[in-house]
N, C-alpha and C positions, 0 to 999 in steps of 0.2 A: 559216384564221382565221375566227373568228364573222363578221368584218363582210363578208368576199366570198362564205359562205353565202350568209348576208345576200341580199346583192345579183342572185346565180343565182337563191335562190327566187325570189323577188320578180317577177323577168323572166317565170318562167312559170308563177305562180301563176295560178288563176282566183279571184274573187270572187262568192259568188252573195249579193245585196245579199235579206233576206227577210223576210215579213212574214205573219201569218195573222190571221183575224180568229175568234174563236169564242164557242160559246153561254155558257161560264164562262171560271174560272180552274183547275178541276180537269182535269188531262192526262187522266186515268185513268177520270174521270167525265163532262163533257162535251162538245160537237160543235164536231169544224171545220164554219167556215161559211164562208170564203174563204181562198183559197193564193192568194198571187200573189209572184213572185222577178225576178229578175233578173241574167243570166250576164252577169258584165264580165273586159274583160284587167282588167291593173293600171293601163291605164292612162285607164281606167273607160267603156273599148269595149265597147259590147254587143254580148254571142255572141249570146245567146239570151233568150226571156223565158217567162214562165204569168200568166196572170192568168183563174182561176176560181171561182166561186160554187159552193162544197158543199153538198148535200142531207144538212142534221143525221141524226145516228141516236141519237145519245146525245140528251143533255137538248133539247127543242125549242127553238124562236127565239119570242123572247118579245116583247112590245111594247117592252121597256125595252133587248134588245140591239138591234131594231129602229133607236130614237131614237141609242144612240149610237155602231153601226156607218152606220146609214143602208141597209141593207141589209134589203129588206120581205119578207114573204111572195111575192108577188107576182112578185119577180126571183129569187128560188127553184125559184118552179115554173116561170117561163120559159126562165133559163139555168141552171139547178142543175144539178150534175151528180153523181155518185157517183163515189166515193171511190175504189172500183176502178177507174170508167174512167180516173179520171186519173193513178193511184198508176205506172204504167209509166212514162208521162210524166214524172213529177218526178222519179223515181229516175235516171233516163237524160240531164235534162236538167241538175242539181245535179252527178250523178257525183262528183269528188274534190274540189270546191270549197270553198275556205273558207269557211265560212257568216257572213255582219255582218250584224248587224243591231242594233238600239236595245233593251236589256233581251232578248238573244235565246238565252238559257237556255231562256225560258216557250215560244218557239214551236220549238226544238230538242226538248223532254219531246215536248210534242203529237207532233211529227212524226215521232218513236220509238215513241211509241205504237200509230200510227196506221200502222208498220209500214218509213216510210223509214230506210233502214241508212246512219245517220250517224255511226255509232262512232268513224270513222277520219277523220272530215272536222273540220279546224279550225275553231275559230271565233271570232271576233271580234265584239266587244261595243261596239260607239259609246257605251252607254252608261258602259261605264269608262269610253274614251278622255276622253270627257268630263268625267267626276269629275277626272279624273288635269288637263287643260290646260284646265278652265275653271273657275279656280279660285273665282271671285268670284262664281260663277251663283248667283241663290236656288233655284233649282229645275236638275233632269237630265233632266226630260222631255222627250220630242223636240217636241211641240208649244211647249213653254216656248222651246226650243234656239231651234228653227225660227225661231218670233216675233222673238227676240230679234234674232238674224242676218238678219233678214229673208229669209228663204228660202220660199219659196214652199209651200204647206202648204194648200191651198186644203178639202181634202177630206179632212181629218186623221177617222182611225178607219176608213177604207176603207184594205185590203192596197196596194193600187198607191202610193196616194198617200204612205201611209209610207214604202213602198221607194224612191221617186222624192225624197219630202225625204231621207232616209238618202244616197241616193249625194249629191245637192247638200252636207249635213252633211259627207262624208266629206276633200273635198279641204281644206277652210278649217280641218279639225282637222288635217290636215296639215302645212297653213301655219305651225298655232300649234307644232307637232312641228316644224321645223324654228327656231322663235325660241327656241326653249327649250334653252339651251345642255349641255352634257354634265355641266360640271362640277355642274350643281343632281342629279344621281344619284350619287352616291358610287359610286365602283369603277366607274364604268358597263358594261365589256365582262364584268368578272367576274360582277355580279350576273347576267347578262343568260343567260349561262352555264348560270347554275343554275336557270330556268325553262323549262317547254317552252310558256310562252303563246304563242297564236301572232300576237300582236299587238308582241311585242319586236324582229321581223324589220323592222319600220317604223322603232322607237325604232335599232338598229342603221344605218338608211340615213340618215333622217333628220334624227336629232336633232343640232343645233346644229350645222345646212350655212348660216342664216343669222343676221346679227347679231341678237342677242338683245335690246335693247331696245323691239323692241314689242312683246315677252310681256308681259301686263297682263292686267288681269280684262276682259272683254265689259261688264259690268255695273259704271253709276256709281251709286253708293249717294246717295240723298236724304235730305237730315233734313226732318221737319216744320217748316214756316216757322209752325208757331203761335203766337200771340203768349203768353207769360206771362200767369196770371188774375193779376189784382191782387186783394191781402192788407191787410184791413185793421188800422192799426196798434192797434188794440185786442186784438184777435185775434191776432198776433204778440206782445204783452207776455205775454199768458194763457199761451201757448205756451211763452216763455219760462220765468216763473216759477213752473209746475207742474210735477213729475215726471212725472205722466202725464197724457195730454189723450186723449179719448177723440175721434172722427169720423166721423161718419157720412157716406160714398162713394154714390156711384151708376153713371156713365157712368163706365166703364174710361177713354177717352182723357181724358175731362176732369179726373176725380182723381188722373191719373196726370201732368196737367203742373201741375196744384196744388199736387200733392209735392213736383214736381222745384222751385218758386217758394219754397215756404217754407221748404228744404233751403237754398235761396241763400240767402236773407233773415236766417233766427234766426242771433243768433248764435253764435262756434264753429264748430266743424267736424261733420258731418253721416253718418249713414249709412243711406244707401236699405236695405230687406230685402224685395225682391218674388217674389214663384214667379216670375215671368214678366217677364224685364230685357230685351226689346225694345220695352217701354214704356216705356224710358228709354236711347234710342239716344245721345242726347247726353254722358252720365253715364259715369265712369268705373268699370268694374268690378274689384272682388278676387276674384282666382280662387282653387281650391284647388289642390292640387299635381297632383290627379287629372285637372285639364282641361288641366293645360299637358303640352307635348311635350318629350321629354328624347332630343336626338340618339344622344347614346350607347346608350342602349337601343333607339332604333329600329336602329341598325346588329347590334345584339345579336339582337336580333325576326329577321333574315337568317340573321344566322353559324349561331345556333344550329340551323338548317334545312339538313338535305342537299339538300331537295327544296323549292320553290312552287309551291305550285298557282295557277291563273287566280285565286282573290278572294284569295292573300296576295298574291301579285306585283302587282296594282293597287293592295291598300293601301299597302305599302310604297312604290310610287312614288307614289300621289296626296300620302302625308306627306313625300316626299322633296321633290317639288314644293314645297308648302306652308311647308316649312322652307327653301328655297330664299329664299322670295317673303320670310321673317323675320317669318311667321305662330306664334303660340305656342300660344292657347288652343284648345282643340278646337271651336269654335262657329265655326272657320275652315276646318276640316278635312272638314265636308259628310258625317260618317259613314252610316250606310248600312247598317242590317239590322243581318248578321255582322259589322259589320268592329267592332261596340262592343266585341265581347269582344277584338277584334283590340289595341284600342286600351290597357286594360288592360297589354298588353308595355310601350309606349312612351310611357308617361307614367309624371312623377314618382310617384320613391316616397313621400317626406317632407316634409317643411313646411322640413329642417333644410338641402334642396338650395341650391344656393349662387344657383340663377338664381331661385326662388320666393322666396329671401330679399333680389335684388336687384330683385322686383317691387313686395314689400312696402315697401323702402325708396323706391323711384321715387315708390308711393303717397302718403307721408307728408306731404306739404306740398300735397294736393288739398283744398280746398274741404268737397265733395260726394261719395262716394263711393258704390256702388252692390254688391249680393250678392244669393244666393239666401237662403232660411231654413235651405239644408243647409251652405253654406259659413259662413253665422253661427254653426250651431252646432260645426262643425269648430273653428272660427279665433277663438272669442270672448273667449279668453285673451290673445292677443295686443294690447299697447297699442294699434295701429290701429284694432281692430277695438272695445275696451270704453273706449276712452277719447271716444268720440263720442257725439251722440243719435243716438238711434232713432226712423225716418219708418217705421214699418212698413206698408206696402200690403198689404189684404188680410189682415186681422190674422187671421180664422178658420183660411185655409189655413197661415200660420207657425205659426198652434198646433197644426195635426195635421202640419205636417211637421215640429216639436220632439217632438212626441209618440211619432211613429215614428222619428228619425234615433236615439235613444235605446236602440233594440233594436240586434242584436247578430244576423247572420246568416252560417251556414255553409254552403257547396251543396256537394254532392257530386259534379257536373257535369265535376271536372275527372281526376274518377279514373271517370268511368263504365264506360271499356273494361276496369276489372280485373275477374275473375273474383271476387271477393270484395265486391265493388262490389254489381255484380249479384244476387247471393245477398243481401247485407242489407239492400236495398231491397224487394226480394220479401219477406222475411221479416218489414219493419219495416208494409209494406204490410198483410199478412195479420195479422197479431197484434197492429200497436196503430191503426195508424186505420181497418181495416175493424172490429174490435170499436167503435171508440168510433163510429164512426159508424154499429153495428147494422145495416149494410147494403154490399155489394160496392162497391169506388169504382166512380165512372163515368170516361168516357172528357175530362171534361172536368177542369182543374186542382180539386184540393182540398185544402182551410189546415183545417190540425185543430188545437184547442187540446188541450196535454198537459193530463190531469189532475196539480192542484198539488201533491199528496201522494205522488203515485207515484216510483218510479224504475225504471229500466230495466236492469240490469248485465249484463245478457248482450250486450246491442246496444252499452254503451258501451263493454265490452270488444272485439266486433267492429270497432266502428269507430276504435280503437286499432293495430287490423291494416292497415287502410286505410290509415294515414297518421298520422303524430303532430302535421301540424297541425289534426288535428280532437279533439285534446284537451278544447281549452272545452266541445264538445258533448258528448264523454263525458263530463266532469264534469257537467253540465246532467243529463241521462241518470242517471248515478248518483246522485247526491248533491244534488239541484235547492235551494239556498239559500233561506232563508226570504223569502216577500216575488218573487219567482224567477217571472215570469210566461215560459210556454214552446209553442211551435206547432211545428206542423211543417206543408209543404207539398209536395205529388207532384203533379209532372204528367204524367201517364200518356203523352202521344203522343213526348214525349222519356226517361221514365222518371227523370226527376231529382227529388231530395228533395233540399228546403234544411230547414236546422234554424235557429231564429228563437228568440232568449231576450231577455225587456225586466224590468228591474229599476226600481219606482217611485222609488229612491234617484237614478239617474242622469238621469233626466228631474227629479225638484225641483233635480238642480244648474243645469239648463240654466235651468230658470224662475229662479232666484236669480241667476245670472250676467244673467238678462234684466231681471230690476227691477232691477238695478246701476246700470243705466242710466238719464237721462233720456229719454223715448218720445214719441210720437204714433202712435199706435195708429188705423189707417184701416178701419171695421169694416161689411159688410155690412147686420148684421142689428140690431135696437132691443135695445139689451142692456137697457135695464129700470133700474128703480133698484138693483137687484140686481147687475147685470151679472152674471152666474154665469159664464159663461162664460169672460171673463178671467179671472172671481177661482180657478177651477179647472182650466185649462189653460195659462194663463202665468202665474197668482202674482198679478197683478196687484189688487189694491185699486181703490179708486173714485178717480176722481180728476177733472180737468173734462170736462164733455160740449159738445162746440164741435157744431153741428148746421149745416152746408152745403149750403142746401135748393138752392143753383144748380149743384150738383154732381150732382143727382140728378134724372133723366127724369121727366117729368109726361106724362100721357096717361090713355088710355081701357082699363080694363078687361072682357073681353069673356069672358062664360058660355053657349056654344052648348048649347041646350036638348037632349034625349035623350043625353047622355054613353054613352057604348058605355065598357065594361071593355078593359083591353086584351088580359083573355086569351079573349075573344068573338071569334067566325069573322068579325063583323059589324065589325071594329075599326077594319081597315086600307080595307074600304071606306070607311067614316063619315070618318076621315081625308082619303081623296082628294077624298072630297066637302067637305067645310068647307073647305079648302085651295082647293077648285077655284071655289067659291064666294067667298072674299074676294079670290082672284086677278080672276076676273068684273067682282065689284064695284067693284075700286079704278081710278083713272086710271092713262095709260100708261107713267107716270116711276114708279111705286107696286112696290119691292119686296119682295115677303113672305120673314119666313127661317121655318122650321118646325126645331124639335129632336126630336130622335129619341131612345129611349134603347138601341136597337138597331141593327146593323145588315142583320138582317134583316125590321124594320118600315120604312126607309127603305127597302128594296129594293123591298117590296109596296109599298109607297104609290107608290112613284116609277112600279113601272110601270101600276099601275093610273090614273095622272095622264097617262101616254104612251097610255094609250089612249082617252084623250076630253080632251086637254091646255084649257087655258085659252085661250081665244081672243088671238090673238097676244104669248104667253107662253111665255118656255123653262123651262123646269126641268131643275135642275142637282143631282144629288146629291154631295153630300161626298167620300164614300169611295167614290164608281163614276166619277169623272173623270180619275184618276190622278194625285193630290196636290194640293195647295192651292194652290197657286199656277198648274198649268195652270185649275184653276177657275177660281181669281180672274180669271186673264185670258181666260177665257169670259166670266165675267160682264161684264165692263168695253166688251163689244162689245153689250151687250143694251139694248134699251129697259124693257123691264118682262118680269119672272122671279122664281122659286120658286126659292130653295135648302131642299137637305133637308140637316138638319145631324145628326151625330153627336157629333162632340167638338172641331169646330174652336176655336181660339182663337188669334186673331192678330191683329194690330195695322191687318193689311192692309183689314179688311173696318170699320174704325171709319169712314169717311169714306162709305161704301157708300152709298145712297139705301135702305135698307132702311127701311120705317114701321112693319110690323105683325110681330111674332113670334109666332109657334102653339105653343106648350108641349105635347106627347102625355106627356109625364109628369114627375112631380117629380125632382130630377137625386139619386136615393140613390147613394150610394159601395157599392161592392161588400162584402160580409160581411166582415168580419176577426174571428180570434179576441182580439186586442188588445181590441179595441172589446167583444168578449162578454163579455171576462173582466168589463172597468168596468161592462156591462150587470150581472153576476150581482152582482157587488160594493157597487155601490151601492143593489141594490135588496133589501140585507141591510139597510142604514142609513137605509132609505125616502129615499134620492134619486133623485129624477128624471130616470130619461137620455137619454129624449126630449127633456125642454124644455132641458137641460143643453148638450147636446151634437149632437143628430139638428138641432132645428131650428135652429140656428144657422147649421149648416154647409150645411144643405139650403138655406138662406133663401142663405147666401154663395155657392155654386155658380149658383144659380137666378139673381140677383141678377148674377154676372160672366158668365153665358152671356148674357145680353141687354142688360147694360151695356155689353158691345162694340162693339152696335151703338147711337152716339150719336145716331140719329133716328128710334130707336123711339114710336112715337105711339100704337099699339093692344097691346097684349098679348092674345091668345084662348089659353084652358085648355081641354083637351079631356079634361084627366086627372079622371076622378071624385072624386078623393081631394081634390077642391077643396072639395069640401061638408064635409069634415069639420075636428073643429075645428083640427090641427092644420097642416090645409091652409089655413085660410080664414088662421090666424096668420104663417104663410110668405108668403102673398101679402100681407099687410098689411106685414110687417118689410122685403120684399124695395121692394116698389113702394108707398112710403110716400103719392106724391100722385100715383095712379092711380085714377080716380074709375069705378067700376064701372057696367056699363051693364046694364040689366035689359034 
């Protein structure tokens, strides 16, 4: 029987609890720089241990893995050792052990590479277990875990010390493996059957040996105690009586509970529409059929598998879990990389399901209600959804996410391993986007606009062989309708092409379904007397302009003299210096965030700031900490510190003591062929699509990466592109009473 397996394994299983530290993230490309493990019974007795400091060979040790392994030159040359000497060592001392460890894939590749014979050795991922029995965490990272549980973590980023919280980590994910009754896994011993994870040998011993009511989330959730802005009643009759009110935002947390106020207040019933609804944790949301879970199909997502491998057999039990707990939406489900496509199995198909139609009816009698711009456009037929007003937050980005849910996309991703697959992607590569793009692709993603007139009939025939749900794209391909706007995209290091068709008829329905509506429209940027922007990307007409100057930052704008270009060698030093320079200057509660529009300028700045740092100041990069929330709770431990940002946006950091943000560049949106087409298009009819469209949106991204942080007091530009005129009009639209300093 499975479960007395089970139990002999178990008895003489070893554990090797492990940890590596190294110079990247490439296996293939760069250097171990620390091993250190740990041999346990099961019953987390140490046999044996290593703990050593590697002499790099691959990429060297740089200042910035320095800062945040802890690990110097210095203890290199004193204990470092080579890779040979100790390779007999570890091989002899791991032998047939199960490998755990927290995200322990990335240090299993290394350690294959670098020639240990782990083929046959199981392993075990704390960081599943954790997805799978902590359900409520915001974060999976062991630092995050650690904190939480308070578990001792003193010297997080050094080998040992990981290993050593890992074994502490491992017995209390146990405890919660044992509260967690059987019945929440459907089939339990059958499913368990058909995987060879080697983490199901626990779920067999001990899942639900005890009562199960202290299975609970680790993590109690806080709402913000901030008080409602008061509205005055002038201002709510306006509101009232207009179809459309236009408003000018500023501070993300503060416009965002301004919303949530005059949503209570006007009367009728209300509908929030923001990209980003953890700005409105209080507010109830409509979801689409696509975020909710559909049991039946997750048990379907099983059957249909003779075989699971290690990331289906955790997703399917972290959603079993989760289903268990009477979680629906997926913003509960913690997904994770792979598992988004995973997720696709086991979520509704239609709007017509009977539990989407019993959430919609639950909704009906709310106040306030709350969406994305894609689930408005999905759902906006529906009396819930158009028989309310419209609070729209952030009115720019709903009008490029109308603009684009509008298009129509097909990937070929799901048929890649066929032989005919193959062949017409090679073919569709060589003959129509290496022609139009006059030159071989490169190895990074490339979105090509079809020419409008052409057709393709040999390739829509091909792809008729493929599959007959890729019909629309063959007709696209042959016969492309008038009006019929068409892309295509290849990404080279997976070899997938999506095909992408937007028609202007189906986008004016969603604008027309949107003026249907009475609106408040929450807009970044000075629409002008003109407004263009509304009136050409939601329909919208003129209508009242309400101007909310206590909604919006006031401070000091700042123009560091000699601007360096960013594609000058000189760029990323001038950066660390201005940076290291206002950090200097400020007092000790004082902290700066900088944006970045790369992540390989945040990398340079960051370590060239690790090598001469700000006199007691940490610097913390974004995307080299290990997610946002281990950050954020670095920062929360700091006196005064540098964040390097790439693309955070989160609610978490509103309240932060940040004063000053450094801008290294204006925030452009990546090239789309959509956007070219309206570029060539309008500049047939001499419209403008710079001022139309670029700075609008440029002004609204600019405008909510710094509105987040609500005690912004200085802004510094470092980007050149300030001096010019449509830079000087971004910074004037975005930081209306930021008074510039010479």
């Amino acid at each position: 029987m499975p479960h007395n397996f089970s139990r002999s394994t178990l008895q003489t299983m070893k554990y090797c609890f492990l940890d590596l530290e190294t110079t990247g993230l490439e296996h293939d490309r760069d250097s171990l720089l620390e091993v250190s493990f740990i041999v346990t019974d099961p019953n987390l007795n140490e046999i044996t241990r290593l703990d050593e400091v590697v002499i790099p060979t691959k990429t060297p040790l740089t200042p910035f893995v320095t800062h945040l392994t802890g690990i110097t030159p210095e203890e290199v040359e004193q204990n470092g050792k080579s890779w040979e000497q100790i390779l007999p060592e570890i091989i002899e001392k791991i032998g047939n052990a199960t490998i755990v460890g927290h995200n322990i894939d990335f240090d299993i590749r290394f350690l294959r590479e670098y020639g240990v014979p782990l083929e046959k050795n199981k392993r075990i991922d704390t960081h599943e277990l954790a997805r799978i029995l902590l359900p409520g965490d915001e974060s999976f990272s062991l630092e995050a875990i650690t904190q939480r549980l308070r578990i001792s973590h003193e010297d997080a980023h050094r080998a040992m010390s990981d290993v050593t919280a890992c074994i502490q980590l491992w017995p209390l994910l146990i405890e919660k493996l044992k509260t967690l009754p059987r019945e929440a896994i459907p089939e339990f011993s059958t499913f368990f059957e058909q995987s060879e994870w080697a983490a199901k040998e626990l779920f067999l011993r001990y899942c639900g040996t005890k009562p199960s009511d202290s299975f609970v989330s680790f993590v109690e959730k806080q709402e913000s105690q901030e008080p409602m802005p008061e509205i005055e009643d002038e201002e709510l009759k306006k509101i009232e009586q207009e179809h459309t009110t236009f408003v000018r935002v500023g501070s993300t947390g503060k416009s965002a509970r301004w919303i949530s106020s005059v949503a209570q207040k006007v009367s009728g019933k209300t509908l929030i529409v923001a990209p980003e609804l953890s700005f409105f944790p209080a507010i109830t949301q409509i979801p689409t059929p696509e975020v909710l879970f559909d049991a039946e199909r997750h048990l379907a997502f099983w059957k249909k598998r003779e075989h699971m491998d290690d990331l289906e057999t955790t997703f399917w039990l972290q959603c079993a879990v989760r289903h268990w707990l009477g979680y629906r939406g997926v913003h509960f489900f913690n997904l994770y990389l792979h598992q988004r496509d995973f997720w696709n199995e086991v979520c509704l198909e239609s709007l017509n399901h009977p539990l989407f139609q019993n959430i919609i009816k639950e909704r009906e009698n709310e106040k306030v209600l709350l969406c994305t711009p894609l689930a408005w456009a999905q759902l906006s037929d529906i009396p819930l959804i158009k028989e309310r007003m419209l609070l729209v937050f952030e009115t720019e980005l709903f009008a490029e996410k109308l603009l684009f849910s509008s298009s129509d996309t097909h990937s070929l991703r799901p048929f890649g391993e066929q032989t005919e697959t193959s062949f017409f992607v090679a073919g569709f590569v060589k003959e129509v986007i290496e022609q139009i793009l006059q030159r071989s692709v490169s190895a990074f993603p490339e979105r090509v606009l079809l020419h409008g007139g052409k057709t393709y009939p040999q390739f829509a025939q091909a792809l008729r062989t493929i599959s007959e749900t890729l019909e629309p794209v063959a007709q696209w391909l042959e016969n492309p309708e008038t009006g019929l706007v068409r892309w295509t995209s290849y990404f080279p290091e997976t070899g997938t092409l999506t095909f992408s068709a937007w028609h202007p008829q189906n986008w004016r329905k969603l604008q027309q379904k949107s003026n249907a509506q009475k609106a408040l429209l929450c807009l970044r940027h000075d629409g002008g007397e003109s407004n263009a922007f509304c009136r050409v990307f939601l329909g919208r007409q003129d209508g009242f302009f309400l101007e909310k100057k206590e909604l919006q930052s006031q401070g000091e704008l700042v123009i560091p003299q000699g601007l360096v270009s960013s594609k000058s060698p000189d760029f990323s030093p001038f950066c660390a210096q201005k940076i290291r320079e206002l950090a200097e200057e400020r007092d000790h509660s004082h902290w700066i965030a900088a944006g970045f529009s790369s992540l390989t300028t945040l990398k340079n700045v960051g370590g060239l700031l690790q090598e001469t740092p700000p006199e007691e100041c940490t610097v913390i990069g974004e995307k080299l900490a290990g997610g946002d929330t281990k950050m954020l709770s670095k920062l929360c431990n700091q006196e005064k510190a540098v964040l390097l940002l790439q693309k955070l946006q989160s609610p978490l950091v509103e309240n932060l003591p940040f004063k000053t943000f450094v801008l290294q560049k204006f925030p452009f949106a990546p090239p789309h062929p959509l956007l070219e087409y309206f570029k060539r298009e309008w500049k047939n009819v001499e419209q403008n699509f710079w001022d139309v469209w670029i700075i609008p949106t440029v002004t609204a991204r600019l405008s909510r990466a710094v509105g987040q942080f609500q005690n912004i007091k200085t802004l510094v530009v470092i980007d050149p592109s300030e001096s010019s005129p449509w830079g000087k009009t971004v910074l004037k639209n975005a930081f209306p009473f930021f008074s510039k300093k010479e």
